[in-house]
N, CA and C atoms as an extended XYZ file, in Angstrom:
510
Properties=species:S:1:pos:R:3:atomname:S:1:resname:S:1:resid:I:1 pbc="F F F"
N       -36.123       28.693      -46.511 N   UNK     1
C       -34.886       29.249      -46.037 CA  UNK     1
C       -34.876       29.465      -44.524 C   UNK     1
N       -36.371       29.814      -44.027 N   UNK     2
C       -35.746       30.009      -42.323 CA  UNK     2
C       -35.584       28.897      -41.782 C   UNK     2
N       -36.327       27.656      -42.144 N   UNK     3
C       -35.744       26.407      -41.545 CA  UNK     3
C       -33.989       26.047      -41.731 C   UNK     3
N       -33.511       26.646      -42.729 N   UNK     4
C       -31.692       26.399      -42.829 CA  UNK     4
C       -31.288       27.042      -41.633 C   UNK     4
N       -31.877       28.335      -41.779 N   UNK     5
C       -31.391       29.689      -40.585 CA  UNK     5
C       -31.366       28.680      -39.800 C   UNK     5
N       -32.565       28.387      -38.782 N   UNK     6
C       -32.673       27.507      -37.548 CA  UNK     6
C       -31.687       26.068      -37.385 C   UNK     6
N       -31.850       25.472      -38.047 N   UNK     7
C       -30.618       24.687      -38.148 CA  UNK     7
C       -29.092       24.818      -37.869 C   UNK     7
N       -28.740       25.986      -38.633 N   UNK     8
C       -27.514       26.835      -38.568 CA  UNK     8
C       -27.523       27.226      -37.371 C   UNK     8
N       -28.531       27.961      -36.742 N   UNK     9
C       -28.213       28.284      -35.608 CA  UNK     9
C       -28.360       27.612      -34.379 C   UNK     9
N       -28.948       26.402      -34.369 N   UNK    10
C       -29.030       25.508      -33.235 CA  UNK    10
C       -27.988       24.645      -33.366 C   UNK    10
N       -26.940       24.365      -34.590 N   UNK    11
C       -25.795       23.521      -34.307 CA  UNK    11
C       -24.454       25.123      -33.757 C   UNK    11
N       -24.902       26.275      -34.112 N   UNK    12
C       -23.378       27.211      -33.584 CA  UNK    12
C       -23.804       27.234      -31.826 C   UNK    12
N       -24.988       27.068      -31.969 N   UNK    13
C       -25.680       27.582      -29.946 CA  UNK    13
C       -24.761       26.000      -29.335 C   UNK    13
N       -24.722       25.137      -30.261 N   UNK    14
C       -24.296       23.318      -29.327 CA  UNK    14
C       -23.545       23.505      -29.372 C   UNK    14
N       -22.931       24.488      -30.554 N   UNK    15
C       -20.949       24.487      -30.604 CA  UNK    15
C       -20.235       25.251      -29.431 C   UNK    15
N       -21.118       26.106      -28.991 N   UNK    16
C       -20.766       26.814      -27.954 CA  UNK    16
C       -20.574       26.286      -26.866 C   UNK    16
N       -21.775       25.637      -26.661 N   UNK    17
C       -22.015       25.273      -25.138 CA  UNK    17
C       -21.912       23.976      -25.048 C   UNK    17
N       -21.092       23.114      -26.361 N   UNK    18
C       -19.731       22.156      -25.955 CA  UNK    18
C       -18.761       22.953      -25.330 C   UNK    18
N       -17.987       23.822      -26.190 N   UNK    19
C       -16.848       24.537      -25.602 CA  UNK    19
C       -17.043       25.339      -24.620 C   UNK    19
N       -17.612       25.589      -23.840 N   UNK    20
C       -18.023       26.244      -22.765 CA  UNK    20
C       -18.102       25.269      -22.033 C   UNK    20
N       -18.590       23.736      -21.688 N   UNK    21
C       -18.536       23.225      -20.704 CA  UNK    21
C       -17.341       22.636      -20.681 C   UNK    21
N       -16.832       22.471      -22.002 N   UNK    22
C       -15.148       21.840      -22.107 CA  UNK    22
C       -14.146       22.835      -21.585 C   UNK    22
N       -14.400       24.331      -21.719 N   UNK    23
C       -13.123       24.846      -20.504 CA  UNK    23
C       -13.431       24.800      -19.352 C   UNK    23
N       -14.960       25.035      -19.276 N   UNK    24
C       -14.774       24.611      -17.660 CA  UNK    24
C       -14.568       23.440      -17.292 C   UNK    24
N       -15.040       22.346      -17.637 N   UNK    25
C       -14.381       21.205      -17.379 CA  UNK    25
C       -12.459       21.089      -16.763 C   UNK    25
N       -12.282       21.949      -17.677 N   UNK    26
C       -10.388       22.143      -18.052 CA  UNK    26
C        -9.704       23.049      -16.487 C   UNK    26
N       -10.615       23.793      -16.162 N   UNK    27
C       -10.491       24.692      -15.283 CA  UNK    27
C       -10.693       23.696      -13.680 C   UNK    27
N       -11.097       22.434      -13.709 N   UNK    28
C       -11.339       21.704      -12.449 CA  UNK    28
C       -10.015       20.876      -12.067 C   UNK    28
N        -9.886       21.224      -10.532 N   UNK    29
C        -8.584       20.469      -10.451 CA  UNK    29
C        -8.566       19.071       -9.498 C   UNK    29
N        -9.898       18.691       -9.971 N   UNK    30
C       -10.468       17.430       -9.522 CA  UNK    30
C       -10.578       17.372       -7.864 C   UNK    30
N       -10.091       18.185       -6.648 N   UNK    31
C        -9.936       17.730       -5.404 CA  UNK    31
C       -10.345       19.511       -4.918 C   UNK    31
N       -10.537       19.295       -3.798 N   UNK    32
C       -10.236       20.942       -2.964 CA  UNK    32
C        -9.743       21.024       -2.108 C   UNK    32
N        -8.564       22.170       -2.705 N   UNK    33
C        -7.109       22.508       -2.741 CA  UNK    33
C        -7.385       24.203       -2.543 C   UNK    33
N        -6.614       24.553       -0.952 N   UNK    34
C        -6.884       25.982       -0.743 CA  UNK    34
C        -5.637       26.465       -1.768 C   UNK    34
N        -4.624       26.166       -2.245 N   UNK    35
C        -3.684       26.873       -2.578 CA  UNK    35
C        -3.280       25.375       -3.761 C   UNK    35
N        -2.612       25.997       -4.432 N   UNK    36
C        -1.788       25.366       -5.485 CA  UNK    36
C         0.305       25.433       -5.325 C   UNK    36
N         0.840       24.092       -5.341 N   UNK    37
C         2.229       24.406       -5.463 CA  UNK    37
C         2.303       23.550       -6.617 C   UNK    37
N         3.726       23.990       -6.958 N   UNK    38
C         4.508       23.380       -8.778 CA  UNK    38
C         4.688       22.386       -8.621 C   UNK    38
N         4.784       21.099       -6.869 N   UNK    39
C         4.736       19.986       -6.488 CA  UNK    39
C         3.386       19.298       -7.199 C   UNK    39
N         2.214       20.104       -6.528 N   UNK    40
C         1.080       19.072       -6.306 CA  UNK    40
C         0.193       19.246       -8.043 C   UNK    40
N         0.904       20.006       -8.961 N   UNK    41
C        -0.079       20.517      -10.122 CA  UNK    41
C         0.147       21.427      -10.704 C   UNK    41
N        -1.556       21.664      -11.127 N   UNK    42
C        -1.964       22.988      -11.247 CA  UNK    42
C        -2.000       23.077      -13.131 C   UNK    42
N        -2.009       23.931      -13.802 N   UNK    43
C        -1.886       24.213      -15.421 CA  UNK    43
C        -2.880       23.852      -15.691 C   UNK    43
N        -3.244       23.632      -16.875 N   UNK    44
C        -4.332       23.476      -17.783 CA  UNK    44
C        -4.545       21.741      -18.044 C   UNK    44
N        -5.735       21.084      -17.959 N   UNK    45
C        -5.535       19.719      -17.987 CA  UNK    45
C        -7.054       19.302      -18.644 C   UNK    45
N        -6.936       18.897      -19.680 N   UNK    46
C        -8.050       18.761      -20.416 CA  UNK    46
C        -8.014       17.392      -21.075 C   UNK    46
N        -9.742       16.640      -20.721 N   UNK    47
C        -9.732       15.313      -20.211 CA  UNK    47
C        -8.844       14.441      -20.087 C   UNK    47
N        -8.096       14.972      -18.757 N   UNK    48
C        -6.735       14.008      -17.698 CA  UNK    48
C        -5.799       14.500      -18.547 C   UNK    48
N        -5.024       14.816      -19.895 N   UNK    49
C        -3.998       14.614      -20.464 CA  UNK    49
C        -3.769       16.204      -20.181 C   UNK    49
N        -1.994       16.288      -20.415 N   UNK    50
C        -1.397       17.488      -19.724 CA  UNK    50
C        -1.149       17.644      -18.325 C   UNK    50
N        -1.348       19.304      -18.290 N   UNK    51
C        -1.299       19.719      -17.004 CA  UNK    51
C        -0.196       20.029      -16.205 C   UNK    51
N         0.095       20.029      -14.952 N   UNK    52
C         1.476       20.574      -14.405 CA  UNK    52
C         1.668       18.919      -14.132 C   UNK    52
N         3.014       19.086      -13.249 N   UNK    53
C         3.520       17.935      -12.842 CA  UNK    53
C         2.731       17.662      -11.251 C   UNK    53
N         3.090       16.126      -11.606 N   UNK    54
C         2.265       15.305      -10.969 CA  UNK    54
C         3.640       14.992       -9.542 C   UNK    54
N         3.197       14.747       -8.685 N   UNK    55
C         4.234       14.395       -7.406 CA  UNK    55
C         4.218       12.921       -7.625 C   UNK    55
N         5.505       12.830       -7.488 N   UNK    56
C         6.247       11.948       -8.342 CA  UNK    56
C         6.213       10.603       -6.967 C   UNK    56
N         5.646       10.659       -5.470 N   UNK    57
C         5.798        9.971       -5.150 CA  UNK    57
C         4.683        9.315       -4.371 C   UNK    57
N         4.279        7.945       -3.934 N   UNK    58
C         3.136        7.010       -4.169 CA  UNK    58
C         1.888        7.660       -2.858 C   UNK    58
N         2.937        8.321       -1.257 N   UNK    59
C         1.945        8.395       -0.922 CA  UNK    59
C         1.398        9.984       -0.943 C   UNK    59
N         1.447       10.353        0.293 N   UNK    60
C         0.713       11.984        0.652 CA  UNK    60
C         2.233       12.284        0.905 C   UNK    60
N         2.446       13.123       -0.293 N   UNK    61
C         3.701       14.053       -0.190 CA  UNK    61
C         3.592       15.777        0.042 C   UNK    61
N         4.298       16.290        1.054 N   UNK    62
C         3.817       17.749        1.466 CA  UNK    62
C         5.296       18.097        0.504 C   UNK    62
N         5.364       19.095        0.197 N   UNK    63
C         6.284       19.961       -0.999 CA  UNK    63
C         7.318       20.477        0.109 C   UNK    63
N         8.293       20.289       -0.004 N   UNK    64
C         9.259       20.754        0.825 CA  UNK    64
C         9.922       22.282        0.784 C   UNK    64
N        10.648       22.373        1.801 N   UNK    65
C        10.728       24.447        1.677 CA  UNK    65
C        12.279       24.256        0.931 C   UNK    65
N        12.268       25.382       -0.033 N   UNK    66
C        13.703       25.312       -0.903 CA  UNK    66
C        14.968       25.784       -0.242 C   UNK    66
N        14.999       25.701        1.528 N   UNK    67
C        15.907       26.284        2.066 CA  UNK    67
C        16.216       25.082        3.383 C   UNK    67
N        17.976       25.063        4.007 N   UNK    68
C        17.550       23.989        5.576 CA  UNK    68
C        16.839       24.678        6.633 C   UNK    68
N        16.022       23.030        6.013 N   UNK    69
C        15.061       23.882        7.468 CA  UNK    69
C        15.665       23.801        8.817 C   UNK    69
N        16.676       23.621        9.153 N   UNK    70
C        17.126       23.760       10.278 CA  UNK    70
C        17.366       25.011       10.711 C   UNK    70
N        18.070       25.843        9.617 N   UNK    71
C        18.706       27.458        9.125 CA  UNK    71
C        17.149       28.222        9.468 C   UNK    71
N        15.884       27.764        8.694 N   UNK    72
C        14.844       28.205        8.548 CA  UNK    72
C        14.147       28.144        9.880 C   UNK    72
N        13.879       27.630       10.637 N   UNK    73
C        13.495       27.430       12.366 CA  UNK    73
C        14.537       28.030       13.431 C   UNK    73
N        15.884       28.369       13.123 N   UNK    74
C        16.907       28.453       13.863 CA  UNK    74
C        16.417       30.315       13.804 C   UNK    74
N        16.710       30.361       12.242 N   UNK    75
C        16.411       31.830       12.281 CA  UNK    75
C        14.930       33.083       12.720 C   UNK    75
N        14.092       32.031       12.549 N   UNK    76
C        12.820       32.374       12.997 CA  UNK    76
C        12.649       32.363       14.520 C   UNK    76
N        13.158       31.179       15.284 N   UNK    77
C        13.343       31.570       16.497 CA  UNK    77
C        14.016       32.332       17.258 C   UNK    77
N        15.475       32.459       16.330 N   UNK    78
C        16.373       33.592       16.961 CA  UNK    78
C        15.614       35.021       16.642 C   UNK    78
N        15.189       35.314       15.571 N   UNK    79
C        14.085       36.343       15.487 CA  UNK    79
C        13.160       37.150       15.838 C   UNK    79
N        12.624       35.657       16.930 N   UNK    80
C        11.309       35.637       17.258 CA  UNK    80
C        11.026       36.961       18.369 C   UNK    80
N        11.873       37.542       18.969 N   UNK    81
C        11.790       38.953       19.727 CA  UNK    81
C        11.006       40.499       18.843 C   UNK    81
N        11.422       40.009       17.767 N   UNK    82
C        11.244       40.739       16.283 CA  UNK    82
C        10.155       40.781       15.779 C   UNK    82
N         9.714       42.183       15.529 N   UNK    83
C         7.656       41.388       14.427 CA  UNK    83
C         8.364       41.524       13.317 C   UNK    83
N         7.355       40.196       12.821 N   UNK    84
C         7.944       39.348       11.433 CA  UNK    84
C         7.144       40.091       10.257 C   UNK    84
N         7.953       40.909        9.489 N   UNK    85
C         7.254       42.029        8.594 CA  UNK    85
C         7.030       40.548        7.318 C   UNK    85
N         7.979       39.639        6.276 N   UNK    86
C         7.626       38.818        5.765 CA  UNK    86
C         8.599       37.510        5.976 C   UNK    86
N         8.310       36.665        4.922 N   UNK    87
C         8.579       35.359        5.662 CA  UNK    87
C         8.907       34.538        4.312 C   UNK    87
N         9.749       34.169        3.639 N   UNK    88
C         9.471       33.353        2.375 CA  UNK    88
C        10.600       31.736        2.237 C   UNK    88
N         9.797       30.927        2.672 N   UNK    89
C        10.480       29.692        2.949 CA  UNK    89
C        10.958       28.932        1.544 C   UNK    89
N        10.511       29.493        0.659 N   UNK    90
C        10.930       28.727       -0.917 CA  UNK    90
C        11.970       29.648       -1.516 C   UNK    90
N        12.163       31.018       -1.176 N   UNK    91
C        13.269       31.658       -1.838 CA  UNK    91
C        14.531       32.119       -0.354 C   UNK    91
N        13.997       31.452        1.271 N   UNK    92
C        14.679       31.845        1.950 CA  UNK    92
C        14.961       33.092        2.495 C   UNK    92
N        14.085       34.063        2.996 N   UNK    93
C        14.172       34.867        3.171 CA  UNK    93
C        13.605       35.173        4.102 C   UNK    93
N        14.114       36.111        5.435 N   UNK    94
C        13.117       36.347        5.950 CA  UNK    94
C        13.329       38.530        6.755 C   UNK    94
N        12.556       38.860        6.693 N   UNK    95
C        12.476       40.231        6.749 CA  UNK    95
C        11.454       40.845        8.479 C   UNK    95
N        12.219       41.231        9.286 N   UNK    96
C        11.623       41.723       10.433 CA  UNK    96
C        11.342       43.176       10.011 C   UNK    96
N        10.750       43.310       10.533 N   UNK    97
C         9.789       45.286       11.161 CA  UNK    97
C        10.555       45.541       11.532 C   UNK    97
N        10.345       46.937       11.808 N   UNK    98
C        11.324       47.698       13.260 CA  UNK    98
C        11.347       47.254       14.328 C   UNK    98
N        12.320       47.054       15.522 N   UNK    99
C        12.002       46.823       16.595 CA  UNK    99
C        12.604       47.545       17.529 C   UNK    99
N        11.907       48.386       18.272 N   UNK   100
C        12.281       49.754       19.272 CA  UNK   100
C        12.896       48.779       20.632 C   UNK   100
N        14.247       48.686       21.114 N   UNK   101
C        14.172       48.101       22.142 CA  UNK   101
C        13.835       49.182       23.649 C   UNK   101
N        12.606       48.643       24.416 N   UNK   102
C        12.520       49.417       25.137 CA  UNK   102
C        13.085       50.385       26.089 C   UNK   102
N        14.279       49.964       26.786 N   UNK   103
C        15.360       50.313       27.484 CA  UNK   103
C        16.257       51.603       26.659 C   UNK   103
N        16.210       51.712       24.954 N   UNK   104
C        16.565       52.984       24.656 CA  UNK   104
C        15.853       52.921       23.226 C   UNK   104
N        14.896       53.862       23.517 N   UNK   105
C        13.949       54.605       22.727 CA  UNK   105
C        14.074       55.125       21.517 C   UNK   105
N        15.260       56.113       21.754 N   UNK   106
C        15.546       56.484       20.275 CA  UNK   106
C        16.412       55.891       19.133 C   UNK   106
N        16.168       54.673       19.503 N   UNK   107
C        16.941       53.962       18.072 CA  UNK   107
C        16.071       52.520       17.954 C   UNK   107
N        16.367       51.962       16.934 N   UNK   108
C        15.454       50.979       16.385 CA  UNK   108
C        16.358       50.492       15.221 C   UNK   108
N        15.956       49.076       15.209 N   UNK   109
C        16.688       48.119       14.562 CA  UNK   109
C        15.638       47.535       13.498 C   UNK   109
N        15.996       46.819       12.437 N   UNK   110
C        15.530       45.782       11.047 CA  UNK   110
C        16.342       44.858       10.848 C   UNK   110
N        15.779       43.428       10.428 N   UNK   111
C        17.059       42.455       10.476 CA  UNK   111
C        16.027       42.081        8.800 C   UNK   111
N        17.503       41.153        8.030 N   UNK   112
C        16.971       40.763        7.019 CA  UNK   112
C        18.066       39.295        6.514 C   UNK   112
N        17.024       38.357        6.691 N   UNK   113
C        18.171       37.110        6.605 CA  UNK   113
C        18.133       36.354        5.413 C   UNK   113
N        18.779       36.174        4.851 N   UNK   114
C        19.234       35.441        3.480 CA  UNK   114
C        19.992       34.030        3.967 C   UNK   114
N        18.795       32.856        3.714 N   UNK   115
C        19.403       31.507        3.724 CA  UNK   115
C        19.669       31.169        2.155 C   UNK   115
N        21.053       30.983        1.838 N   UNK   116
C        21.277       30.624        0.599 CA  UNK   116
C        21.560       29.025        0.242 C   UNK   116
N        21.742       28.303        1.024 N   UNK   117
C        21.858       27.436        0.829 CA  UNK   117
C        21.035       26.342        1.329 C   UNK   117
N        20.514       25.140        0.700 N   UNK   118
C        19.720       24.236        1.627 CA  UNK   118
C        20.541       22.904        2.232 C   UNK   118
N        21.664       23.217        2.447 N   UNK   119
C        22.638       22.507        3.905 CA  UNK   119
C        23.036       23.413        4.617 C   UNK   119
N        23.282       22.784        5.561 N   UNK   120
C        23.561       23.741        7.061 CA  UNK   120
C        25.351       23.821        7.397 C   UNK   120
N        25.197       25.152        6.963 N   UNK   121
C        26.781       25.419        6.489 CA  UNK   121
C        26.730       27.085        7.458 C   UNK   121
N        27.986       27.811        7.317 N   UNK   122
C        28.153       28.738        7.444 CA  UNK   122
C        27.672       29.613        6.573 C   UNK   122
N        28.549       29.742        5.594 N   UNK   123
C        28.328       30.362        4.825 CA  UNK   123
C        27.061       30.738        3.722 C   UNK   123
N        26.372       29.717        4.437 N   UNK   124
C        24.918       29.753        3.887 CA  UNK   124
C        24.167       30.829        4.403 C   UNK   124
N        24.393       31.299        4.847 N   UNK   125
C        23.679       32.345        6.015 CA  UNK   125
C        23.984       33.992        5.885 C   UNK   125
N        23.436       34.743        5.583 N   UNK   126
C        23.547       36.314        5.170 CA  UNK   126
C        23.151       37.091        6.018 C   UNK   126
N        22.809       37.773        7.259 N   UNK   127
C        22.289       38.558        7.717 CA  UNK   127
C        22.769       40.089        7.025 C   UNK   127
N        21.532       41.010        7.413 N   UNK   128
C        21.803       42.764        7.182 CA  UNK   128
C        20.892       42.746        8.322 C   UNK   128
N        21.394       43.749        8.860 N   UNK   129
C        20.957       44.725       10.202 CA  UNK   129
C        20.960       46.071        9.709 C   UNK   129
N        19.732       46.831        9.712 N   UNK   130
C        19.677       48.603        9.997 CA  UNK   130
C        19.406       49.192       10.937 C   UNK   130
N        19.954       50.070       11.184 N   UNK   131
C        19.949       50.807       12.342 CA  UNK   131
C        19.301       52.538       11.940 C   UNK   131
N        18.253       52.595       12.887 N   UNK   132
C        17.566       54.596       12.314 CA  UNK   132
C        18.011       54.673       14.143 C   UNK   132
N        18.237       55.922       13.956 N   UNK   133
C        18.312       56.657       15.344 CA  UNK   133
C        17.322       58.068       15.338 C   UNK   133
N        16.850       58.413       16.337 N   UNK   134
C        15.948       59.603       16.418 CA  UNK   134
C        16.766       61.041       16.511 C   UNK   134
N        16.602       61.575       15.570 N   UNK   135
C        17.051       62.917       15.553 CA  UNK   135
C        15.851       63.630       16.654 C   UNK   135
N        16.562       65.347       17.165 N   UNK   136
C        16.115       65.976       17.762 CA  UNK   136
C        14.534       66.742       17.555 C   UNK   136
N        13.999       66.084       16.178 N   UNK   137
C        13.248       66.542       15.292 CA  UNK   137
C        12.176       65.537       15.588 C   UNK   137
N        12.799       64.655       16.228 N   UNK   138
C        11.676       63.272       16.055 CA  UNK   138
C        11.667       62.483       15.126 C   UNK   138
N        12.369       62.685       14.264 N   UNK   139
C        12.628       61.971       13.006 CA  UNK   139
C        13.780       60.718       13.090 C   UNK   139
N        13.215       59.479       12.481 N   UNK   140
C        14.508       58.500       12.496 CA  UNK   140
C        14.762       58.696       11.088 C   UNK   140
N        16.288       58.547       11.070 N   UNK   141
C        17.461       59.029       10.525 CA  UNK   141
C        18.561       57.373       10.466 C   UNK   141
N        18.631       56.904        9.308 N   UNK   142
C        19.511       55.685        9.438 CA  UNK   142
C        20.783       56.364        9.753 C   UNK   142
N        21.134       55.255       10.537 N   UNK   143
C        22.424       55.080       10.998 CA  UNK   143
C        23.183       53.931       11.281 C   UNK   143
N        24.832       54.068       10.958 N   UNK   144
C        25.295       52.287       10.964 CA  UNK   144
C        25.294       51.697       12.073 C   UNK   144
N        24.975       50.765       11.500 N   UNK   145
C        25.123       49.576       12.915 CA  UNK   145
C        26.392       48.906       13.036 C   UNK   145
N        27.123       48.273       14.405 N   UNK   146
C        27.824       47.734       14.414 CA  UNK   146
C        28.241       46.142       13.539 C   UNK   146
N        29.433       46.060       13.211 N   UNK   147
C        29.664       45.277       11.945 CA  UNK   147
C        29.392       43.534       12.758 C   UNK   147
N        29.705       44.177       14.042 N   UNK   148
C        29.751       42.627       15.375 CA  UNK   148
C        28.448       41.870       15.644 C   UNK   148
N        27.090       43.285       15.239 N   UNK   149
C        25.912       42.732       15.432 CA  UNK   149
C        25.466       41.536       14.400 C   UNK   149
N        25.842       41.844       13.049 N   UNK   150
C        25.534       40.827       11.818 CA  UNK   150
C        26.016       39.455       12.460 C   UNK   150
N        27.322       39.710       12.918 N   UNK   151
C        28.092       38.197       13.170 CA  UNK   151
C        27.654       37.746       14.264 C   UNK   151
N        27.210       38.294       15.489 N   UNK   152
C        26.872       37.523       16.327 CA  UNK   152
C        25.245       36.804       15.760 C   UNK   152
N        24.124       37.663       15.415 N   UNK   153
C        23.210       37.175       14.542 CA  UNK   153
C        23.183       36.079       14.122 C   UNK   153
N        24.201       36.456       13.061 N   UNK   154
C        24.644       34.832       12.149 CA  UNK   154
C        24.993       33.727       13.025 C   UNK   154
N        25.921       34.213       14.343 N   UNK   155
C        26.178       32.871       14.754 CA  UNK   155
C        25.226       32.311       15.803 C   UNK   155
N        24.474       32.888       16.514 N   UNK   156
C        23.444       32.916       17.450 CA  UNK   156
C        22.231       31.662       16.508 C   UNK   156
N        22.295       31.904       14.972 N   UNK   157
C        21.266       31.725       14.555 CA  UNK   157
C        22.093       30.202       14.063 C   UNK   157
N        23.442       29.941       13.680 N   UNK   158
C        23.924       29.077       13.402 CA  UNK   158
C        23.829       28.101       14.594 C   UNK   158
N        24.501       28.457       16.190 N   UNK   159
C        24.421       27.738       17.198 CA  UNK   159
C        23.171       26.805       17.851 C   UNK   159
N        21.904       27.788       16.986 N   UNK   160
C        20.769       27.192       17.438 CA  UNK   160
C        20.539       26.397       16.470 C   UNK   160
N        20.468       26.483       14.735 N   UNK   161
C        20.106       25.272       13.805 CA  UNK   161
C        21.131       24.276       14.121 C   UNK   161
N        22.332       24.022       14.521 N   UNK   162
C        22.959       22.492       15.313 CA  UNK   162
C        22.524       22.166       16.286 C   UNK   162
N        21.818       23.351       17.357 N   UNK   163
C        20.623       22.312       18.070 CA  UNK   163
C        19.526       21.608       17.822 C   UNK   163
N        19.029       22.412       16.757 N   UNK   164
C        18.030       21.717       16.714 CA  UNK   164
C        18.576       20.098       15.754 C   UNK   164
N        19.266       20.098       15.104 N   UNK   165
C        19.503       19.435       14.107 CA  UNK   165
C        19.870       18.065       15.342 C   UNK   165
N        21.120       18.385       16.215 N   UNK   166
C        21.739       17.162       17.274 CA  UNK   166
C        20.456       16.552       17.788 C   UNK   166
N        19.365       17.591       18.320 N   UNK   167
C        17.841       17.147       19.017 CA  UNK   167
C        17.089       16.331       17.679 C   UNK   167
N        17.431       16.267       16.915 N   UNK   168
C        16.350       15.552       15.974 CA  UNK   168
C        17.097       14.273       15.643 C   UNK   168
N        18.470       14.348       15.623 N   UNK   169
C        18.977       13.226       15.192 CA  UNK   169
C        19.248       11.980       16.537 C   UNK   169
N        19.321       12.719       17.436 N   UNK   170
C        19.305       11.434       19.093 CA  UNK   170
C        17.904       11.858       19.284 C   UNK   170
């Protein structure tokens, strides 16, 4: 009988450490890749079959941003006075810090831009502006901002993505 035991247990120890080298196997994404996009992969892919989607085209394709990038460079540069609190080029968004302008101290601005569309339109374009002002306390205290600041924003940021766009096309 202990020879069955041993038997038994040297085919469950192989059963294992098949399936143990078969997920890791599953877990390799054949190349090295600092980051993963829904373009280039990614999922579960076990020997070659499955897996995410494959980029559908023959040569070195970079994954494109889900917003115009014209809108997306226009606004980042019009920005660029601004520290860039976040930044999200696939859902269009982009979010500045506070920014104290030096010349008057007790107030401070936030910008927050919503590219909705990926053509270069007007109406593609969302800005919000906040405004805190310093109470006597030292404390900032929101307060509204002018309705003129959003629109010039928007258009400042519009005037520059048709530059860049006229500069790329001559």
């Amino acid at each position: 009988m202990p020879f069955v035991r041993g038997e038994l247990m040297r085919g469950v120890t192989t059963g294992v450490l098949v399936l143990s080298l078969t997920a890791l196997a599953a877990c390799s994404s054949g190349g090295s890749r600092t980051f993963q996009t829904q373009e280039s992969g990614g999922g579960l892919s076990m020997f070659g079959l499955g897996g995410g989607k494959k980029a559908s085209s023959g040569g070195a394709s970079q994954p494109a941003i889900g917003v115009n990038g014209y809108l997306w460079r226009a606004t980042l540069d019009t920005l660029s006075f601004m520290p860039l609190a976040s930044a999200d080029p696939y859902g269009g968004v982009v979010i500045t810090d506070w920014y104290v302008n030096p010349e008057k101290p007790d107030e401070r601005f936030k910008c927050t831009v919503y590219i909705l569309d990926a053509r270069l339109r007007a109406d593609g374009l969302n800005v919000a502006v906040f405004k805190q002002v310093k109470d006597a306390a030292g404390n900032w205290t929101d307060a509204a901002s002018a309705g003129q600041t959003e629109t010039d924003l928007e258009n400042a940021i519009l005037t520059k993505a048709r530059q860049l766009r006229l500069s790329n096309i001559g």
